[in-house]
FINUKOL-608519 format. One record per residue (C-alpha): residue in three letters; x, y, z. Coordinates in Angstrom, 2 decimals, always signed. Layout:
<sites>
keza_x_y_z
ALA_X_Y_Z
...
</sites>
This chain:
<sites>
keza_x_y_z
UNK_+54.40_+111.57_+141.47
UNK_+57.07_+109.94_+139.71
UNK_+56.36_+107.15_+137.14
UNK_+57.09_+103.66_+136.39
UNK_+60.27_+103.93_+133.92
UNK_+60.97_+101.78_+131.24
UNK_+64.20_+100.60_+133.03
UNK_+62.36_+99.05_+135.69
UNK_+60.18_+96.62_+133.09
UNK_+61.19_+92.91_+133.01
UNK_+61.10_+92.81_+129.00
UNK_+62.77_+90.04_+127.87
UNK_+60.59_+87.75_+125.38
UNK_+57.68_+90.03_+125.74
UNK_+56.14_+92.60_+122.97
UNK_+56.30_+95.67_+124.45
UNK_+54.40_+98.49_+123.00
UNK_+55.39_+101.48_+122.70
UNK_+54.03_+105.07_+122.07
UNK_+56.45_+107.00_+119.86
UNK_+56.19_+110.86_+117.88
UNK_+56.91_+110.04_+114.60
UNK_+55.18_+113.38_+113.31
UNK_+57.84_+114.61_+111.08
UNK_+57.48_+116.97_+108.58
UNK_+57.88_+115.19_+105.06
UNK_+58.65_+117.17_+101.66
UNK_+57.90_+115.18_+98.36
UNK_+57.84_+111.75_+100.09
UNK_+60.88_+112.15_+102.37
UNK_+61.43_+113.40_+106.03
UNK_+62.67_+117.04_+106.22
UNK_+63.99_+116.85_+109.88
UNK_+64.87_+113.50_+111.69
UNK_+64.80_+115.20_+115.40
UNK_+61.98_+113.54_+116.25
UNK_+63.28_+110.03_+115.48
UNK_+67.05_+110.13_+116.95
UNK_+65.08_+111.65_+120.23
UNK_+63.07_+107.92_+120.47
UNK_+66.39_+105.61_+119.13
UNK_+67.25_+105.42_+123.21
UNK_+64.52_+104.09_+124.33
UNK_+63.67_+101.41_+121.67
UNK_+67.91_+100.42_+122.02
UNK_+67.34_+99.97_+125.11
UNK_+64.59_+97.57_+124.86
UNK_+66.03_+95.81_+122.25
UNK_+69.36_+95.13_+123.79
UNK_+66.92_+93.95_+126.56
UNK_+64.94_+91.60_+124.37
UNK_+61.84_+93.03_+124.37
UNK_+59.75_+92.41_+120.77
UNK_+59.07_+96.00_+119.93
UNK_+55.50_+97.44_+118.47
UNK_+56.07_+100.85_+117.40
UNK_+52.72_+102.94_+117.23
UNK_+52.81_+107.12_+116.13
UNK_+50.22_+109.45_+114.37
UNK_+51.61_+111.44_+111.34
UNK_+49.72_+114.67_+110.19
UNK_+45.83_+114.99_+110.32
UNK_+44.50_+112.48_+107.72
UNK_+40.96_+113.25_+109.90
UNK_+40.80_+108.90_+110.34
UNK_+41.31_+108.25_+106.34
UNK_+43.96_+105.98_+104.88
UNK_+45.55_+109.12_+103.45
UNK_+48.71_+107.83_+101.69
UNK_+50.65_+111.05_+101.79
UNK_+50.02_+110.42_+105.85
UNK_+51.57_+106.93_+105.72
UNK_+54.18_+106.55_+108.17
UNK_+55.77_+104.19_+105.50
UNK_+58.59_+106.01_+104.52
UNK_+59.92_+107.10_+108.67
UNK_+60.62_+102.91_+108.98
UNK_+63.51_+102.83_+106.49
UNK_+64.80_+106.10_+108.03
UNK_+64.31_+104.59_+111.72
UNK_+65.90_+101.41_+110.94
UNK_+69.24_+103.57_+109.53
UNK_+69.02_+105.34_+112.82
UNK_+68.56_+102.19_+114.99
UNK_+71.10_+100.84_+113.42
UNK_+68.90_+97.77_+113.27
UNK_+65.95_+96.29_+110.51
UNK_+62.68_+98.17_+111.34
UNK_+59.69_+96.48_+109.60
UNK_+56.44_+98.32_+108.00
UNK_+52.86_+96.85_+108.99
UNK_+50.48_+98.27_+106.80
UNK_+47.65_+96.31_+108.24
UNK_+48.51_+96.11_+111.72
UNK_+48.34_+92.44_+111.49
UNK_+51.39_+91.88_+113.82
UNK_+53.71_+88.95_+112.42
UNK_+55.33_+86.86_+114.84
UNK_+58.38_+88.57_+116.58
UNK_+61.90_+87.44_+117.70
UNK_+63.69_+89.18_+120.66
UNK_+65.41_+92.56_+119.36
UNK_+62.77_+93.12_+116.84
UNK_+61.41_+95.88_+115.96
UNK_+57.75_+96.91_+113.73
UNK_+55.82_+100.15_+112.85
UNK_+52.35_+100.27_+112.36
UNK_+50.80_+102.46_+109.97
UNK_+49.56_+105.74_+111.26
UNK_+47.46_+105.14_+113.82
UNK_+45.49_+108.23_+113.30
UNK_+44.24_+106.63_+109.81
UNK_+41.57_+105.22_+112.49
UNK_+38.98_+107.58_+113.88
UNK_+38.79_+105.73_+117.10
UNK_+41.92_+107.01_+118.05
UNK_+41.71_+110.68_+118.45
UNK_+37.91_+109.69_+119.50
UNK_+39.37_+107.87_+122.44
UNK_+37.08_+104.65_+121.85
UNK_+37.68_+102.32_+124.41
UNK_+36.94_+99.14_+122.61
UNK_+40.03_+100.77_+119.93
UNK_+41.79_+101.20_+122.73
UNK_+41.30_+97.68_+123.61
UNK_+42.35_+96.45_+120.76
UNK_+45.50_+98.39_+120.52
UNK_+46.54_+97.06_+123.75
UNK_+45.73_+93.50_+122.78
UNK_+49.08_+93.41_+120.55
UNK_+51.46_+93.78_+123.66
UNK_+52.05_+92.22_+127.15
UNK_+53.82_+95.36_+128.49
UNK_+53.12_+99.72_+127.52
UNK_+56.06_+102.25_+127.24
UNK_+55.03_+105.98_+126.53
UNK_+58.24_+107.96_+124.68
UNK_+55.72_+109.97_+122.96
UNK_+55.76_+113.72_+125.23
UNK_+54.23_+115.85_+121.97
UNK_+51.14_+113.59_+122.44
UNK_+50.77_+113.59_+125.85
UNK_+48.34_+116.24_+126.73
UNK_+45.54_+114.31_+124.35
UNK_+43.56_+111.73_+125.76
UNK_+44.01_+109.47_+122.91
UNK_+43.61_+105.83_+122.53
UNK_+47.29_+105.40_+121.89
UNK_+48.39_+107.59_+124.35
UNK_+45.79_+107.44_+127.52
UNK_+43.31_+104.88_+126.81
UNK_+45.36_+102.17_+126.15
UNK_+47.83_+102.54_+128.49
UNK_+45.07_+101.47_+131.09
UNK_+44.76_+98.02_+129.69
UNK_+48.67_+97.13_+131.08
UNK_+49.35_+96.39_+134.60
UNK_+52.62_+98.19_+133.74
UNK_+52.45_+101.34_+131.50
UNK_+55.71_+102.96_+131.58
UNK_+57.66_+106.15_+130.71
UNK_+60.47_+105.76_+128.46
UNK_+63.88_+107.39_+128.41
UNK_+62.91_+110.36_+126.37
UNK_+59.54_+111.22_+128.15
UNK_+61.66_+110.68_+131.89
UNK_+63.99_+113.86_+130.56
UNK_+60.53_+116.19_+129.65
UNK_+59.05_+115.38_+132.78
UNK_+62.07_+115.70_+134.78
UNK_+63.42_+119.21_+133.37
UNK_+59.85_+120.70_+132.70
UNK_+58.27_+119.16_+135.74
UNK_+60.83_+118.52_+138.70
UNK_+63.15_+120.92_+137.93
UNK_+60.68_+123.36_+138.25
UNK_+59.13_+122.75_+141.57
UNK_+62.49_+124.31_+143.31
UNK_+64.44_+125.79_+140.58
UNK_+67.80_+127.50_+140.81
UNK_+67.78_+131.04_+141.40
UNK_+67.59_+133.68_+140.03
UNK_+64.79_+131.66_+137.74
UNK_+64.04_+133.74_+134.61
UNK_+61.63_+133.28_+131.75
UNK_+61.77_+134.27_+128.17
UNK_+58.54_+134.64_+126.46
UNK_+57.67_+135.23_+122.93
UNK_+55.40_+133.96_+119.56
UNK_+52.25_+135.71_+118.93
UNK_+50.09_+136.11_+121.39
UNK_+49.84_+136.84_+125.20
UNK_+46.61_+134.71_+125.17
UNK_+48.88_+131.82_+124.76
UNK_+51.01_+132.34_+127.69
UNK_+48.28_+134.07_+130.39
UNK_+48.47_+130.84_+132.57
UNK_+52.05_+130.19_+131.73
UNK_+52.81_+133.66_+133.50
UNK_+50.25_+132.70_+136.22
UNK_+51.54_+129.55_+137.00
UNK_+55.42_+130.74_+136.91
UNK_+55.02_+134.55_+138.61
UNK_+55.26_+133.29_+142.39
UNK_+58.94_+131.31_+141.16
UNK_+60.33_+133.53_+138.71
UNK_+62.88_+136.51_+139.56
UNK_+62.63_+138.12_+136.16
UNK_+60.73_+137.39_+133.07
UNK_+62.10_+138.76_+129.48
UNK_+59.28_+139.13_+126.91
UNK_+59.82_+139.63_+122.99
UNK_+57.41_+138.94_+119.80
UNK_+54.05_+140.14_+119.19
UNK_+53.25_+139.50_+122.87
UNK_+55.27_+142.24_+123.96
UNK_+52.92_+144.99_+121.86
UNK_+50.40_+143.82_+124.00
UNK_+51.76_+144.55_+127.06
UNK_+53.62_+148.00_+125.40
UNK_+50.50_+149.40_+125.27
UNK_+49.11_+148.28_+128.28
UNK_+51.68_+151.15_+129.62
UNK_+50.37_+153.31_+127.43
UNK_+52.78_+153.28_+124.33
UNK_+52.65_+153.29_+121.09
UNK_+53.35_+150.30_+118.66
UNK_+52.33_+151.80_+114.93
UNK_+50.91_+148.78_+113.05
UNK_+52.05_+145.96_+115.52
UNK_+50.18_+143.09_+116.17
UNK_+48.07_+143.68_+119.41
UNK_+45.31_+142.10_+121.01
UNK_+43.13_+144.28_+122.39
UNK_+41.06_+142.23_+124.03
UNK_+44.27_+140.96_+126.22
UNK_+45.21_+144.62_+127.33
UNK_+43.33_+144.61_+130.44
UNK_+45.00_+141.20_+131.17
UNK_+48.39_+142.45_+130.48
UNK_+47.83_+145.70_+132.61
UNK_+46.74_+142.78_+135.37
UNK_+49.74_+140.72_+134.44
UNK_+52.38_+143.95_+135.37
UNK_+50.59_+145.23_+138.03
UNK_+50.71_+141.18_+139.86
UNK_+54.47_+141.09_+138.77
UNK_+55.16_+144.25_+140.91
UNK_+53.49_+143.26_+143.90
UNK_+55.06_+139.46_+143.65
UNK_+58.79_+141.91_+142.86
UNK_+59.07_+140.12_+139.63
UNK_+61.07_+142.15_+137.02
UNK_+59.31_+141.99_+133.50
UNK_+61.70_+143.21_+130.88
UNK_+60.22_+144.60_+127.87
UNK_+61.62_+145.92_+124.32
UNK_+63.09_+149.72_+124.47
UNK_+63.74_+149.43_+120.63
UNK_+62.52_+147.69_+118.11
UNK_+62.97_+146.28_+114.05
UNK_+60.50_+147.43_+112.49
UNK_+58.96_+146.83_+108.56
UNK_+56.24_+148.76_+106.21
UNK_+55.00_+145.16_+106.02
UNK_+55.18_+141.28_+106.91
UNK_+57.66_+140.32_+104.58
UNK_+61.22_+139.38_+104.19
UNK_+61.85_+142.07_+101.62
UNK_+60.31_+144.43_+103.50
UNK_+61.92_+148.00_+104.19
UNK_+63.45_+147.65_+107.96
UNK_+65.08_+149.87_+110.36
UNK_+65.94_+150.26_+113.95
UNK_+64.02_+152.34_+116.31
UNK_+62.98_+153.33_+119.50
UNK_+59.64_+154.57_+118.74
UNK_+57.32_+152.98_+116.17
UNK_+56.16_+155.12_+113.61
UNK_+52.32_+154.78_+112.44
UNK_+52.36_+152.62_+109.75
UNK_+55.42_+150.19_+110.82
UNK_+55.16_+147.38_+112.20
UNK_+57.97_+145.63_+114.70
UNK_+58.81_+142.03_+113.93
UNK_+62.08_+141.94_+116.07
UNK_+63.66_+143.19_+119.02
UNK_+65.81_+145.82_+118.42
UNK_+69.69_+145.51_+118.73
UNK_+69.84_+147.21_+122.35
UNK_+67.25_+144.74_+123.69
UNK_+69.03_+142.11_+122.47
UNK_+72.10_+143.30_+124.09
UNK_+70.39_+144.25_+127.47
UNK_+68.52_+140.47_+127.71
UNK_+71.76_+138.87_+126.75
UNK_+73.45_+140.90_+129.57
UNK_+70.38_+140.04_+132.04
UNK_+70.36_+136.16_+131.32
UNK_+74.00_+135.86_+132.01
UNK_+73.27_+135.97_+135.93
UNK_+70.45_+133.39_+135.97
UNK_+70.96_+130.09_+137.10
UNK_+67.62_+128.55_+135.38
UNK_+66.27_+129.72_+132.21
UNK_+62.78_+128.42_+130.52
UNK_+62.39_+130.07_+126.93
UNK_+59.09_+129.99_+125.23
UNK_+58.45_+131.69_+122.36
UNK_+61.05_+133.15_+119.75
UNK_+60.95_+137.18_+120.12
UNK_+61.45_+137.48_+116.95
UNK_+60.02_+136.36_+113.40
UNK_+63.09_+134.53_+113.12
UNK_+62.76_+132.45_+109.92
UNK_+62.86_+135.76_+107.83
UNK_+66.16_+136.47_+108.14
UNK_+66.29_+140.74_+108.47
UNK_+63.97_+139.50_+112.13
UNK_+66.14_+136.70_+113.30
UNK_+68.83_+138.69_+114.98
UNK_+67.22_+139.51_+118.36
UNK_+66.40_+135.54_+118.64
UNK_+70.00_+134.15_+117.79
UNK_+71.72_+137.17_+120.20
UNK_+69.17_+135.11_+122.71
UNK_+70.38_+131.85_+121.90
UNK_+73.49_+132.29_+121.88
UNK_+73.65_+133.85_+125.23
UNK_+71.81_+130.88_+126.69
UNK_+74.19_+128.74_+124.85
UNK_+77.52_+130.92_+126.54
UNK_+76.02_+130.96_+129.95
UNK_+75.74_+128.37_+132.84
UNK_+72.43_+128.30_+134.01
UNK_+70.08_+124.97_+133.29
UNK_+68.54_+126.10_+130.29
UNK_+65.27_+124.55_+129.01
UNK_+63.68_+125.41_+125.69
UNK_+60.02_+124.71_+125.11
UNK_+59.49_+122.86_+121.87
UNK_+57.48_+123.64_+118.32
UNK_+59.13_+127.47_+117.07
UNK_+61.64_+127.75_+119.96
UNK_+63.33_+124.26_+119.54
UNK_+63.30_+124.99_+115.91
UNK_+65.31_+128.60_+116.41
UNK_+67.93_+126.89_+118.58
UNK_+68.26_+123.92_+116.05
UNK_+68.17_+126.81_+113.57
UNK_+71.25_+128.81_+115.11
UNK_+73.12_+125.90_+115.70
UNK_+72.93_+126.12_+119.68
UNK_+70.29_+123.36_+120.43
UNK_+73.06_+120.92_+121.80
UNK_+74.47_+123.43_+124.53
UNK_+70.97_+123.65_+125.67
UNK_+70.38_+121.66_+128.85
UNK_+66.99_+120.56_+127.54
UNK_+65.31_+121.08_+124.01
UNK_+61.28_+119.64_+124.53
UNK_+60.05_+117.96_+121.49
UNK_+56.38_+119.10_+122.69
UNK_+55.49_+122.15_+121.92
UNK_+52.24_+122.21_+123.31
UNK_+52.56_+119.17_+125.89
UNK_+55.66_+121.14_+127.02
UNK_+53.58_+124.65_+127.55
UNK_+50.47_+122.51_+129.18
UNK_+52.95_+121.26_+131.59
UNK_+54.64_+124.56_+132.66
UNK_+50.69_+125.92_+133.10
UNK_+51.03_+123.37_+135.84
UNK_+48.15_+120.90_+133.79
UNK_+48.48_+117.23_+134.25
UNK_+48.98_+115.46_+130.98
UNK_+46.44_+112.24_+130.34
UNK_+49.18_+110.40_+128.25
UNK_+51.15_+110.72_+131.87
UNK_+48.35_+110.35_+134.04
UNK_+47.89_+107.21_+132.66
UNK_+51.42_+105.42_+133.46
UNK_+51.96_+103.58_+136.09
UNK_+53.22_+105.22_+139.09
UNK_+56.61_+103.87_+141.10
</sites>
């Protein structure tokens, strides 16, 4: 059901508050990567040029509901503010000062309170109190039934989505109710635990579905091969066996490696070389260069792609090849292509292809939850249209 959008609210003189993801990653007091902040400058512009007076709430880290100061979100407002192109002030205390149209305050990391990850509704409450009107831009949150994201969002008569978390929910929710075909789904990362009801949820819309990582060792051996020292789960193989034997009857093609990088161990400086079969004691950590070439080949006729999962341990560099040959044939190609967030959106960002992407999430697990076909409490809670 589609939501209330921050477009529609009537902001002018009123505080609005609003949900942001200012989780960024921050190396000796300053923020590593800004993605997460340009992604939420549209919606806050927006209500600014509006004249809405703007309460910024986010969570940074997991200070476990202790004033950690290495958690403050102190150092994000100056960064923000450059970004916004407009002041941005700290509230340490949350004690709200008295705001003119077009401006624009952080509070200090809301997480610092144990109420919120807790849910408490009188927290809750109180969170809500600051604000006439509730705008969610926060997807990464939204599959937690927080008190910033869920429980106070039921205190407004109007709790609505703002311009970043409209994109998520349109690419990774509308888009695929009736995607353009042929559909086809990369998966990779770790584990096939981590993507059972992914593949459940997508096998009855997909035409073909690519797999790479330490998933696909899983499934390799579910057809009986052998994968030397590569990560398997054993307790998954019976599930994988399921997995291809559903995908036949349902005529969905799942693509697996045929060769393989493999190392003598999990490390950058490992000894590597390309083969076909595994030998005992190696261990594969990419796909090999004919995979790579035969999924590049294969995604060039799809029309939608959703990637998941890098196949690849891509941030040592003698295992990022099969994951860039990947991105960069999503980024040459003319299909809608949609990139789940947390390792994925990092590779793309990474290979310098994340802005010929049709979509990059900024949730990495909100974004999975919602291709399981899960409902999300931070969006439950918004006000539908």
């Amino acid at each position: 059901m589609a939501k209330l959008s921050v477009r529609d609210l009537a902001v002018a003189g009123k505080r609005v508050l609003v949900r942001v993801d200012f989780n960024v990653p921050l190396k000796d007091g300053r923020i590593a990567d800004d993605t997460r902040l340009r992604a939420s400058v549209p919606t806050i512009k927006l209500l600014c040029e509006r004249g809405a007076r703007v309460i910024l709430v986010s969570h940074l880290g997991r200070p476990d509901g202790k004033a950690e100061p290495k958690y403050s979100l102190k150092p994000v407002a100056p960064v923000f503010s450059e970004l916004l192109g407009r002041p941005v002030k700290f509230v340490a205390d949350w004690a709200v000062p008295d705001l003119k149209d077009g401006d624009v305050v952080l509070l200090e990391n809301v997480r610092y309170h144990a109420e919120e990850e807790a849910n408490d509704p009188a927290f809750a409450k109180k969170l809500a109190a600051l604000a006439e009107l509730y705008v969610n831009d926060a997807f990464g949150t939204a599959h937690r039934a927080h008190a910033s994201t869920e429980g106070a969002a039921r205190h407004f008569k109007q709790a609505a989505a703002g311009l970043l978390m409209e994109k998520e929910l349109e690419y990774l929710g509308e888009k695929m109710k009736d995607p353009a075909k042929p559909f086809m789904l990369i998966l990779g990362g770790a584990k096939v635990s981590d993507k059972i009801l992914l593949i459940e949820n997508m096998l009855p819309r997909v035409d073909a579905i690519l797999i790479g990582g330490g998933m696909a060792y899983t499934f390799l051996v579910a057809k009986g091969e052998a994968v030397g020292n590569s990560k398997v789960e054993k307790d998954r193989i019976e599930t994988a066996k399921k997995i291809l034997e559903s995908a036949a009857k349902q005529r969905v093609q799942i693509f697996l490696p045929k060769d393989h990088i493999v190392a003598d161990k999990f490390d950058a400086a490992a000894q590597t070389q390309a083969v076909v079969r595994i030998p005992d004691g190696w261990m594969a950590l990419d796909i090999g260069p004919s995979t790579a070439s035969e999924y590049a080949f294969i995604l060039t006729g799809a029309r939608t792609i959703v990637w998941n999962g890098p196949v690849g341990v891509f941030e040592m560099e003698p295992f990022a090849a099969g994951t860039e040959q990947v991105a960069e044939a999503l980024a040459m190609g003319r299909a809608t292509t949609i990139v789940g967030g947390g390792d994925t959106a990092a590779a793309v960002e990474k290979f310098g292809v994340a802005s010929k992407m049709s979509h990059v999430s900024t949730g990495g697990g909100a974004a999975l939850e919602l291709l399981e076909g899960k409902k999300l409490p931070g969006v439950e809670a918004l006000t539908d249209k």
